[in-house]
Structures are given as C-alpha cells and as structure tokens.
N, CA, C and O of each residue as an XYZ file, in Angstrom:
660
protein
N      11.102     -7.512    -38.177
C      10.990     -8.082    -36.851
C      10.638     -6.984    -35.844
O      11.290     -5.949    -35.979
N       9.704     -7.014    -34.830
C       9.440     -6.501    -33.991
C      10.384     -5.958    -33.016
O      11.304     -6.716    -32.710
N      10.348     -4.575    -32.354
C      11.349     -4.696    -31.421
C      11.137     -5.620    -30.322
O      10.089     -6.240    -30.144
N      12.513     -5.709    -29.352
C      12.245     -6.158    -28.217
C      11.804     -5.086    -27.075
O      12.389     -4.017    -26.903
N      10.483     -5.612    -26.184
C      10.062     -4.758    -24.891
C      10.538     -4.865    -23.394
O      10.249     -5.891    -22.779
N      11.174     -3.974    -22.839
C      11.908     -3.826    -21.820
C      10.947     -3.466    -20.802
O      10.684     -2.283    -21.018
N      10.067     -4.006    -19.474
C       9.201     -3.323    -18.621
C      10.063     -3.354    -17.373
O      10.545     -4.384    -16.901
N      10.203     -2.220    -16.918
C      11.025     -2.248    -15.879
C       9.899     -1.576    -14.458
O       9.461     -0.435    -14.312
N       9.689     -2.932    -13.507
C       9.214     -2.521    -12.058
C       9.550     -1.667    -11.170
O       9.216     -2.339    -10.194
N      10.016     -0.550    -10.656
C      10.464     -0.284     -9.750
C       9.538     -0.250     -8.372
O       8.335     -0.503     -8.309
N      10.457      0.145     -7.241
C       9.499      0.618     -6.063
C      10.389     -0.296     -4.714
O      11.345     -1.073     -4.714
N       9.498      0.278     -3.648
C      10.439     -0.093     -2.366
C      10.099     -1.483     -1.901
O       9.080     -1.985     -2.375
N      10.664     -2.030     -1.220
C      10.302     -3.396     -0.610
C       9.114     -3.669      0.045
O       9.022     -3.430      1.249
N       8.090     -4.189     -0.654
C       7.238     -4.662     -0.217
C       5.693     -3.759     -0.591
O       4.706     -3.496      0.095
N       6.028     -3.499     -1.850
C       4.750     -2.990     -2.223
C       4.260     -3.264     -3.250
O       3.307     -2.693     -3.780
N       5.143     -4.598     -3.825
C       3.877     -5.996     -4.680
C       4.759     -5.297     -6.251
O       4.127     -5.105     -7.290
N       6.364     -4.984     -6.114
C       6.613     -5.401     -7.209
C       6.414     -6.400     -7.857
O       5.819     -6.394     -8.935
N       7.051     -7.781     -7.097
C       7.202     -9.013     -7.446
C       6.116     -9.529     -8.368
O       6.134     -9.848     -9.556
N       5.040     -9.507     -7.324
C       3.452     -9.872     -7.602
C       3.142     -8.949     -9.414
O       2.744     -9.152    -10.561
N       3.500     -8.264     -8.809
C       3.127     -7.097    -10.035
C       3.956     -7.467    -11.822
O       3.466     -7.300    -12.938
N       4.924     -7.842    -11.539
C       6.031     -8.221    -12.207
C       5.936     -9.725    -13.091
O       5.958    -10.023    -14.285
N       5.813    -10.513    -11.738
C       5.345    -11.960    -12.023
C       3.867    -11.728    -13.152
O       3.808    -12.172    -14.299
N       3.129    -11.185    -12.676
C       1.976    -11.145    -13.452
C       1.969    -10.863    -15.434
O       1.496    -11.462    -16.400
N       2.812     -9.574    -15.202
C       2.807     -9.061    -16.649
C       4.032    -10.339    -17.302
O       3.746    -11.021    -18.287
N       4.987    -10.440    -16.772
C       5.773    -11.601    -17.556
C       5.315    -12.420    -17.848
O       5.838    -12.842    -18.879
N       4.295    -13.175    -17.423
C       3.090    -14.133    -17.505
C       2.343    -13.889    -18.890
O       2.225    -14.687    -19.820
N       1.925    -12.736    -18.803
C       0.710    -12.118    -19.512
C       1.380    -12.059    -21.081
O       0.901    -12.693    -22.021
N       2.494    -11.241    -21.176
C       3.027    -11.227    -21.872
C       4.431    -11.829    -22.792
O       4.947    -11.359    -23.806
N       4.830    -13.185    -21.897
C       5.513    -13.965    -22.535
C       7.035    -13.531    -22.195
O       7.883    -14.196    -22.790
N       7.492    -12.557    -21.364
C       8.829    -12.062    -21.379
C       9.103    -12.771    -20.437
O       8.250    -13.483    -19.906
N      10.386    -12.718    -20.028
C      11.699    -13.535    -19.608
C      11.690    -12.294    -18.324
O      12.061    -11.133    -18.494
N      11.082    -12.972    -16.808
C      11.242    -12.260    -15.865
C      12.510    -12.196    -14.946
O      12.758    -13.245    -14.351
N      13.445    -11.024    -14.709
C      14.852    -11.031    -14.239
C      14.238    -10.490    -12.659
O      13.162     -9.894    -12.700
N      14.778    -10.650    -11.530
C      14.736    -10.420    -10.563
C      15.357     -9.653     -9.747
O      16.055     -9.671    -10.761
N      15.821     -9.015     -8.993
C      17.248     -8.315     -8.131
C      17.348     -9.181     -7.226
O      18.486     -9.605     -7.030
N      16.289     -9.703     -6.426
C      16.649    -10.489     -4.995
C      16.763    -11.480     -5.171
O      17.162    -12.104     -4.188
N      16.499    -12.368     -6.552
C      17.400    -13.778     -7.209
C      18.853    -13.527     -7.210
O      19.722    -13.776     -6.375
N      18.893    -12.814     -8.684
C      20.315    -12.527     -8.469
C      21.271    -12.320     -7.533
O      22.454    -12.620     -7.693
N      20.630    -11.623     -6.176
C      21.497    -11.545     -5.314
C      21.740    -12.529     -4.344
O      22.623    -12.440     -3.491
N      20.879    -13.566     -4.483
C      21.373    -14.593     -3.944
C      21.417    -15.460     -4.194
O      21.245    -16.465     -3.503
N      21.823    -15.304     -5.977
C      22.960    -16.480     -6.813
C      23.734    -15.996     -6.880
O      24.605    -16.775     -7.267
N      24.369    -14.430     -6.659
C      25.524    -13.983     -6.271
C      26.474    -14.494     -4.985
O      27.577    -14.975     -4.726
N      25.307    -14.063     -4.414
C      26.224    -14.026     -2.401
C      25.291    -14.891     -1.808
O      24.093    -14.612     -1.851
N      25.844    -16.267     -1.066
C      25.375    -16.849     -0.057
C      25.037    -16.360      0.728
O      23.854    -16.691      0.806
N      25.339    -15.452      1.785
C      24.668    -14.578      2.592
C      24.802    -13.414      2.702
O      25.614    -12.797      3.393
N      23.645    -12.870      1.712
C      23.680    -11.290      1.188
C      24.382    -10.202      2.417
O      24.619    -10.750      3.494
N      24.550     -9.458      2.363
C      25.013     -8.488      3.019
C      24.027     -6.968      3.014
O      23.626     -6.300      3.967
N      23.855     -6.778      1.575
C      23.391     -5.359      1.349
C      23.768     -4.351      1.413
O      23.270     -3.251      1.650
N      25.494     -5.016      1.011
C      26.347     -3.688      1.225
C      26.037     -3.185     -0.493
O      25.627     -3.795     -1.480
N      26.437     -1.861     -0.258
C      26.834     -1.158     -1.753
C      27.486     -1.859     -2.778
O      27.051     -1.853     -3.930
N      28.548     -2.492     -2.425
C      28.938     -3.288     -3.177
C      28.713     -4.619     -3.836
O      29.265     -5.096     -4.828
N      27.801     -5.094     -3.078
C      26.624     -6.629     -3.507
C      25.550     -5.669     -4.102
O      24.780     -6.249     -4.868
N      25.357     -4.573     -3.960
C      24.023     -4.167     -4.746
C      24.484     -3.629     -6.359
O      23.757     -3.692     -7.350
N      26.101     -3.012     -6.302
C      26.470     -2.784     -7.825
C      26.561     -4.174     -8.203
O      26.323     -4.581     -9.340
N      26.889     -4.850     -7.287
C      27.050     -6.148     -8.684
C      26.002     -6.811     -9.319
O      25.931     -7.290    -10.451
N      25.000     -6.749     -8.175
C      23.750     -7.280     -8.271
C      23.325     -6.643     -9.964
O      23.279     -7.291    -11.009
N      23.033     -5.051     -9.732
C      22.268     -4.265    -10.606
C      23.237     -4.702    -11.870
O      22.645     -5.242    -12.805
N      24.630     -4.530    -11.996
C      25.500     -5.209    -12.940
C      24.873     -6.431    -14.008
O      24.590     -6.578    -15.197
N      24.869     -7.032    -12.976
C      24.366     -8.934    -13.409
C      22.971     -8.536    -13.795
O      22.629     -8.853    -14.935
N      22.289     -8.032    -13.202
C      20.811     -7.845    -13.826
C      20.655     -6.822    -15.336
O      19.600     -6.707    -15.960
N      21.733     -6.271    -15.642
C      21.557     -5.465    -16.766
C      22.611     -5.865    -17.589
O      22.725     -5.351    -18.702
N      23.372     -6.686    -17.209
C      23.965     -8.068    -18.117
C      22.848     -9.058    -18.967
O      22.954     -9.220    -20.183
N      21.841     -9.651    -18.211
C      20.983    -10.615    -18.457
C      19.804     -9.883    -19.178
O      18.984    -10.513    -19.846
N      19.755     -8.573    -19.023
C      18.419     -8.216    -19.767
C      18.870     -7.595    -21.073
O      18.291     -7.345    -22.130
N      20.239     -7.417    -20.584
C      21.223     -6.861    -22.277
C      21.061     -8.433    -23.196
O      20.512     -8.742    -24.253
N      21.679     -9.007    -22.387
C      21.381    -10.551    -23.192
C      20.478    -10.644    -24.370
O      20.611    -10.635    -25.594
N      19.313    -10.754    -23.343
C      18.274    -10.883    -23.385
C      17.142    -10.326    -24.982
O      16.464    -10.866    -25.857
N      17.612     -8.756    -24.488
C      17.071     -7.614    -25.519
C      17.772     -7.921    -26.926
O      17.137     -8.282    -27.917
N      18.840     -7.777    -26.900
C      20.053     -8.233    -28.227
C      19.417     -9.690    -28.461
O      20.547    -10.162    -28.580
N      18.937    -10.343    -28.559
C      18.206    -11.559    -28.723
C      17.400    -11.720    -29.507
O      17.212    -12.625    -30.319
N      16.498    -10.149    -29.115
C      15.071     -9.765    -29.348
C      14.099    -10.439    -28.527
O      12.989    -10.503    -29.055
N      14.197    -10.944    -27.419
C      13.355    -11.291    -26.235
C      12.681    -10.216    -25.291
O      13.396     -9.943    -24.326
N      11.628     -9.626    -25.330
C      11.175     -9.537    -24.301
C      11.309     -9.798    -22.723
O      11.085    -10.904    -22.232
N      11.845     -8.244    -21.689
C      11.921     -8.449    -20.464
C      10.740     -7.910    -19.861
O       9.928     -7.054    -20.212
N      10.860     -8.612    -18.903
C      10.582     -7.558    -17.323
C      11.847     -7.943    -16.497
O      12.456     -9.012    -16.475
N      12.169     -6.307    -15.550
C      12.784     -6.680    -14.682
C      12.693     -5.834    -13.498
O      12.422     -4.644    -13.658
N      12.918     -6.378    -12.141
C      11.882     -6.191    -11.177
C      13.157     -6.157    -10.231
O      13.805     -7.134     -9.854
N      13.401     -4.677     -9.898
C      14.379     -4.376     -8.696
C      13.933     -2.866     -8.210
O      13.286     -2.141     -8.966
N      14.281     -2.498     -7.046
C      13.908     -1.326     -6.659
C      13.878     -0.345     -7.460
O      12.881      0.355     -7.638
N      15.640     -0.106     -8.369
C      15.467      1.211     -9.220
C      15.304      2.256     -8.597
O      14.388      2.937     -9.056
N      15.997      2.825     -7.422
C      15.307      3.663     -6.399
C      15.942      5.044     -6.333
O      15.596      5.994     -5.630
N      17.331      4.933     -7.549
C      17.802      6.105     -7.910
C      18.019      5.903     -8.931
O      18.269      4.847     -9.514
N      17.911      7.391     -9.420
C      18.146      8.547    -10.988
C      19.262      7.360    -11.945
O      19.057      7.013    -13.108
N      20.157      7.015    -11.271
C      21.566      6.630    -11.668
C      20.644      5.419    -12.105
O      20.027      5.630    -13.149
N      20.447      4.267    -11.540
C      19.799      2.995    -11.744
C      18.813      3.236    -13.011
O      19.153      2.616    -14.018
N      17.802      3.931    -13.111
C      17.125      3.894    -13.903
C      17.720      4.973    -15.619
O      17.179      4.999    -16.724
N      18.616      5.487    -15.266
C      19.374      5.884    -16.375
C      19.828      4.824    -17.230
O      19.566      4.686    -18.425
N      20.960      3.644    -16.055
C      21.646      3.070    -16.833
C      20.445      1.708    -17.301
O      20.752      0.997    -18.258
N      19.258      1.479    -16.628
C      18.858      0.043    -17.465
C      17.893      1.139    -18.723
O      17.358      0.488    -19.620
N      17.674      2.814    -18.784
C      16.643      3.289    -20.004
C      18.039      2.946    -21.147
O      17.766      2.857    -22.345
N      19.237      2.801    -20.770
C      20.771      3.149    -20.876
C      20.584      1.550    -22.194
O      20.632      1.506    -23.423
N      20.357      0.409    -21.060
C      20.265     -0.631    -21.692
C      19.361     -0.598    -23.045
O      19.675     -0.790    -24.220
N      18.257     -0.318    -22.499
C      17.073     -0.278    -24.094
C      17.472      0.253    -25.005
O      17.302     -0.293    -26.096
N      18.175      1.549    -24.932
C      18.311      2.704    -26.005
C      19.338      1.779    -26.342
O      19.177      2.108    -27.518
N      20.349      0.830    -26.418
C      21.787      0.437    -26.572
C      21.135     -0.761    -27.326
O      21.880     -1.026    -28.270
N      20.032     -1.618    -27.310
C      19.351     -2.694    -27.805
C      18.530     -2.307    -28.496
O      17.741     -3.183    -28.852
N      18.329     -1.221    -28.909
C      16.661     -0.570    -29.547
C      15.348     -0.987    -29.621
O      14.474     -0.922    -30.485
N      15.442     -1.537    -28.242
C      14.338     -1.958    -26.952
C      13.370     -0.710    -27.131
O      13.727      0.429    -27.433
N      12.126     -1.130    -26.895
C      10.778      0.032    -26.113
C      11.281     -0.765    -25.092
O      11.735     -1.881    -24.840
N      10.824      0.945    -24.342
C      11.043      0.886    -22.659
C       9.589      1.148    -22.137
O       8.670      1.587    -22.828
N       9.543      0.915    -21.223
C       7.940      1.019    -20.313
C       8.570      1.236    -18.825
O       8.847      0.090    -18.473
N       8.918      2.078    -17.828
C       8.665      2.063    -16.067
C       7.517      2.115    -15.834
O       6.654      2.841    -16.327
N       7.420      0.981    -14.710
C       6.395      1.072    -13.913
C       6.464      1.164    -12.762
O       7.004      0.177    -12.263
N       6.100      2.070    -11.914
C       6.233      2.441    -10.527
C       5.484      1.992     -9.565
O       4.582      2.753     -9.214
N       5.576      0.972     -9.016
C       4.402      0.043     -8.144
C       4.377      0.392     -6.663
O       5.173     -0.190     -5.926
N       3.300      1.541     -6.023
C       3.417      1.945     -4.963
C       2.166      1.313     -4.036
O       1.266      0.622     -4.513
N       2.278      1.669     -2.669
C       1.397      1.266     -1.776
C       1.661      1.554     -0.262
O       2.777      1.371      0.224
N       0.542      2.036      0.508
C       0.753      3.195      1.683
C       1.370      1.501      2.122
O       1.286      0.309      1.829
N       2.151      2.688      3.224
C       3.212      1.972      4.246
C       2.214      0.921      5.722
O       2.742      0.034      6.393
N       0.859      1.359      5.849
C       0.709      0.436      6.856
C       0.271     -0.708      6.122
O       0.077     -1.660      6.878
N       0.005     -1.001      4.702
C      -0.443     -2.026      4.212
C       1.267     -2.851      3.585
O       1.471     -3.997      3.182
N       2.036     -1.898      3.717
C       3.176     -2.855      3.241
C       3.883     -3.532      4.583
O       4.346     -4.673      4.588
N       3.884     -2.880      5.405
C       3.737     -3.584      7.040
C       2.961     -4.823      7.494
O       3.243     -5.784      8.211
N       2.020     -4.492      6.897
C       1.575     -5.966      6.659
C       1.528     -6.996      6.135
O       1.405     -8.080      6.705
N       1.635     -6.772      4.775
C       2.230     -7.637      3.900
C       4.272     -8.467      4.170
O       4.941     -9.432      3.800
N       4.358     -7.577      4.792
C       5.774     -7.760      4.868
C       5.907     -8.710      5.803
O       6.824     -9.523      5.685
N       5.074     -8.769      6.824
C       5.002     -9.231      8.024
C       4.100    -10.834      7.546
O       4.467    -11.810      8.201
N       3.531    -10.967      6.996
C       3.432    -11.903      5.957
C       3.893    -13.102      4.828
O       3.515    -14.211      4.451
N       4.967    -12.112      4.555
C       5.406    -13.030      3.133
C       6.374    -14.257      3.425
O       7.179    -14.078      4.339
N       6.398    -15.367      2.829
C       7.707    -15.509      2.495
C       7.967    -15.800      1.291
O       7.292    -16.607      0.652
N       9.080    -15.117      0.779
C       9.526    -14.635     -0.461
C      11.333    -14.743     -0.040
O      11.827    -14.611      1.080
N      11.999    -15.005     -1.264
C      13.283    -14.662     -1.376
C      13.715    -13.199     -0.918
O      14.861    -13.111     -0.477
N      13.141    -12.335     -0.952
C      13.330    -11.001     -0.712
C      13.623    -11.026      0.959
O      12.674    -11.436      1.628
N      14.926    -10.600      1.747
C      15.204    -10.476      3.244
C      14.362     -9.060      3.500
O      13.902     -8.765      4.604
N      14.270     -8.479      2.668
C      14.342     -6.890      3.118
C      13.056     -6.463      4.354
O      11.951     -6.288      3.841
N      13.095     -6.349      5.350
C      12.011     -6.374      6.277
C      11.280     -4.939      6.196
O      11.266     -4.397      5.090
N      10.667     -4.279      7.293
C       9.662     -3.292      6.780
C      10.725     -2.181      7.419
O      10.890     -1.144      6.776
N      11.319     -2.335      8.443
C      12.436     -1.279      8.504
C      13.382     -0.768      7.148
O      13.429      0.458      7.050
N      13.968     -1.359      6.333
C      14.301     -1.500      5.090
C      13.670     -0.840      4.258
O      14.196      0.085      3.639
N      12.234     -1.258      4.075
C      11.282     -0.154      3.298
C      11.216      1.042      4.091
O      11.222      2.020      3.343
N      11.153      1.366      5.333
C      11.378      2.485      5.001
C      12.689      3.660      5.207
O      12.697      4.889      5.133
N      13.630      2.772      5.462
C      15.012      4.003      5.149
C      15.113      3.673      3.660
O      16.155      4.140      3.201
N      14.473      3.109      2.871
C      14.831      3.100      0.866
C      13.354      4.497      0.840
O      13.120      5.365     -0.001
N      12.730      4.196      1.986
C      11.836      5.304      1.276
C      12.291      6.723      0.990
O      12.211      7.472      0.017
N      13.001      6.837      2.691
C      13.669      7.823      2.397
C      14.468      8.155      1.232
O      14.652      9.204      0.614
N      14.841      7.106      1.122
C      16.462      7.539      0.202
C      15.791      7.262     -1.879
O      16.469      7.417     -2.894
N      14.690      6.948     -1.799
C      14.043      6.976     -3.060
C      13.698      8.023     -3.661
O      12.655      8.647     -3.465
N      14.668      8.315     -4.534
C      14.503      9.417     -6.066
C      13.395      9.410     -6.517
O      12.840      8.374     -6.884
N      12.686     10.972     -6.592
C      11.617     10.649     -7.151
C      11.687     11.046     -9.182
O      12.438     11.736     -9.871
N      10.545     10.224     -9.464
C      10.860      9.899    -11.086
C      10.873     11.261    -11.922
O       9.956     12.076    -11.816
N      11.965     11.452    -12.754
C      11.605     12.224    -13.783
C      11.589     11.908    -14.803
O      11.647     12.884    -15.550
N      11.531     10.908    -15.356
C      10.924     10.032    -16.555
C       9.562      9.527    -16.890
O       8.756      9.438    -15.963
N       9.294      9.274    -17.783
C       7.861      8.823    -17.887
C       7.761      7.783    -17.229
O       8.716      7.022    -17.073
N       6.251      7.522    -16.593
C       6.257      6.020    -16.166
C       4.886      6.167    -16.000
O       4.234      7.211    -16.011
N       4.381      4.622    -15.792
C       3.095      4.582    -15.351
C       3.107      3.909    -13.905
O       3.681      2.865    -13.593
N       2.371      4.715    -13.124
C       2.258      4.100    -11.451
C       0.899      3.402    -11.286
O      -0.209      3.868    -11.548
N       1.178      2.309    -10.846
C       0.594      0.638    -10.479
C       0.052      1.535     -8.425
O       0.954      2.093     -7.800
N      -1.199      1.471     -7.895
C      -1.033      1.068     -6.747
C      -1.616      0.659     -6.388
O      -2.825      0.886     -6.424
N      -0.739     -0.631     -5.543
C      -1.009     -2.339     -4.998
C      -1.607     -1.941     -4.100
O      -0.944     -2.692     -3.385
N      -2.458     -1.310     -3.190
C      -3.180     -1.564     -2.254
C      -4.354     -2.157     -1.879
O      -4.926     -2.583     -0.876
N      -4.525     -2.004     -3.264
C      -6.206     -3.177     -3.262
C      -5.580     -4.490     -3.867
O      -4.386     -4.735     -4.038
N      -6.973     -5.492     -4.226
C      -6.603     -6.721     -4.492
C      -5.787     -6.962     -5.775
O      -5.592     -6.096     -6.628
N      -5.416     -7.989     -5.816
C      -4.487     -8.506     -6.878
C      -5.524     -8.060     -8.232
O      -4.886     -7.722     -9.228
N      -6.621     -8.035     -8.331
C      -7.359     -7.814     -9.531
C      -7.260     -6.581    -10.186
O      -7.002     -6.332    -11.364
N      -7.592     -5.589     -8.901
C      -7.167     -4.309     -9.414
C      -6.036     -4.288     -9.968
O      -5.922     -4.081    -11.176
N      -4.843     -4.534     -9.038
C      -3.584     -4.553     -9.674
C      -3.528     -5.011    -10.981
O      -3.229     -4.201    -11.858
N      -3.839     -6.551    -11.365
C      -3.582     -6.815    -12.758
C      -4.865     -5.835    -13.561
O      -4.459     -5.471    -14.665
N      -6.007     -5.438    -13.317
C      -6.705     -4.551    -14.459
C      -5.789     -3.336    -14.754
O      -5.648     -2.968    -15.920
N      -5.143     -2.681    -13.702
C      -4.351     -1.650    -13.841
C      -3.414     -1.889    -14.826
O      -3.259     -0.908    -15.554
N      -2.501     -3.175    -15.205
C      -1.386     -3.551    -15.286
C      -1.790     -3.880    -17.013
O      -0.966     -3.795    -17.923
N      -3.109     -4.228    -17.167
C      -3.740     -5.048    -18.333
C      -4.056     -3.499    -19.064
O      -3.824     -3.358    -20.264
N      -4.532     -2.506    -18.343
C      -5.130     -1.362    -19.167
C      -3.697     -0.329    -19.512
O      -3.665      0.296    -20.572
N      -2.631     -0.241    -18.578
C      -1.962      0.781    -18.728
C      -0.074      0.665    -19.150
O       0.746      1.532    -19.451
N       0.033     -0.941    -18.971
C       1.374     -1.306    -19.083
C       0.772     -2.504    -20.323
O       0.991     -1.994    -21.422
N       0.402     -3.273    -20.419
C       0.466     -4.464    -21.453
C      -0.213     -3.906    -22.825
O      -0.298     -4.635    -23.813
C-alpha cells in the first residue's frame, strides 16, 4: 500500500493559501483540513487569543493524524507561521509514515490588501492582521516549495501542478 501524503500550506492571511489549497485537494483527491473552519467549529466568536489558536492547531493535527493513520491523503491549510507549528504537524507525518510536502504560498503585501479588501471567506483576519503575522513569521528552515499568488489563479495552479502535485 502506498504511503499516505501530507501537503501542508503555510503563509500569512491573505495570500491565496485557501485558493491554493482548495485547488491541490481537488487535484489530488485529499481530504482538505482548514484552521479558520476549525476555529469556528471551535469558538462561536473567535477571539484569536493564544489559547483558541493552540486548540485550533490541536484539533487540526488531531484530524490530519486521523486522517494519515487511515492512509488518506491531506492537505492542510493554516498559517504555520512558527518553527514550533511546523515541527509538530512534520511531527505528525514522521508519527504516520506520511510523505510530507510544505508549501509556502507568498504574495507582495499591496496585492494582499487588495484581495483582502475583497473577499468573503470564513477567514476574519483583515490586512492589519497580515501584517503584524508578518512580522512575527519564522522564516523556513525546512524544505519547501514556495507558490507566489500574485498573478492569476493559472499561474498559481501551473506552479502547484509542476512543483507540489
């Protein structure tokens, strides 16, 4: 039997994880997990304290543990915006004997300003948000492949089709 594949999205609010995410789960048949679902099948009215975000990341690496031990195929699509976060879901694969894949989905800040200003999506996080996570975003020392959303959705999925699927 094949292993199960773990693709994990990261990146800041509003620079076409989702989009990015939605796409390859599509493409490839996996079981797409969310952070900004979960968090608000957690908490009626999120907060965004530290403590709704451990539980959040909790519940999301509950469901992709599930998931992997199954032998199902994920994606899962949350910021990941520190060292710690992306330890414990490479944490998950190695524990399921999952392949892992990060993908780092970036895009300059006046186009996520716009987009943001745009959407509606489950996601609250406004463009102020993106950028104090920018600040506070670890940069990767793991392998990964970086996605950037600034052009059209096509690029994005050729990127996504040549270098992640």
């Amino acid at each position: 039997m094949a292993r199960p594949r773990l693709i994990v999205f990261c990146g800041l609010p509003g620079v076409g994880k989702s989009t990015a995410s939605a796409y390859a789960a599509e493409e490839s048949g996996a079981t797409r997990y969310r952070s900004d679902e979960i968090r608000k099948e957690l908490f009626d009215e999120p907060t965004y304290s530290a403590e709704e975000s451990a539980a959040t990341y909790d519940e999301l690496f509950a469901r992709v543990r599930s998931d992997l031990e199954a032998g199902r195929d994920v994606v899962a699509d949350a910021t990941f915006g520190s060292r710690e976060a992306r330890e414990r879901v490479a944490d998950v694969a190695s524990g399921t004997g999952a392949d892992l894949a990060f993908v780092h989905v970036t895009c300059p800040a006046e186009i996520v300003r716009e987009r943001i200003a745009e959407r509606e999506d489950v996601s609250d996080a406004d463009f102020e948000v993106h950028l104090a996570l920018r600040e506070a975003f670890a940069p990767f020392e793991r392998d990964h492949v970086a996605v950037d959303n600034s052009g059209g959705l096509e690029a994005t999925y050729r990127q996504i089709d040549r270098d992640v699927l």
